[in-house]
C-alpha positions, 0 to 999 in steps of 0.5 A: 500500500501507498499514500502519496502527499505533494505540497509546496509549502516544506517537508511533509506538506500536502497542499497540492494533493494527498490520496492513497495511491493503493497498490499503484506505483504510478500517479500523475498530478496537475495543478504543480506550481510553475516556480518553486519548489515541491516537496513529495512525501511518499508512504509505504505500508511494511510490516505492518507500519508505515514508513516514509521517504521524502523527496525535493524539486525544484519547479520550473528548471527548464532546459536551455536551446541548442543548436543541432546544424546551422 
């Protein structure tokens, strides 16, 4: 089992989303800021008890143009 919290406001915050997320180990979530960063908790029941780890990124890096033949 997963529970999956996304949030923008520091380690553990779920102001973007927060849900089971069962047995899946895929989720796609909209409404991501375009700057700044996310903060994404993500929870795995084990043994009987649930255990975490989280993760940082930061919104809005973009990648910089380049030239492939003049």
């Amino acid at each position: 089992q997963y529970w999956l919290y996304v949030g923008s406001t520091g380690v553990g915050s779920y102001n973007i989303y927060q849900a089971s997320q069962g047995t899946s180990t895929s989720k796609t979530v909209s409404g991501l800021p375009s700057s700044g960063t996310i903060y994404v908790r993500l929870w795995s029941y084990i043994s009987g008890s649930w255990q975490w780890n989280d993760y940082t990124y930061k919104a809005g890096g973009g990648t910089k143009a380049v030239m492939t033949s003049p």
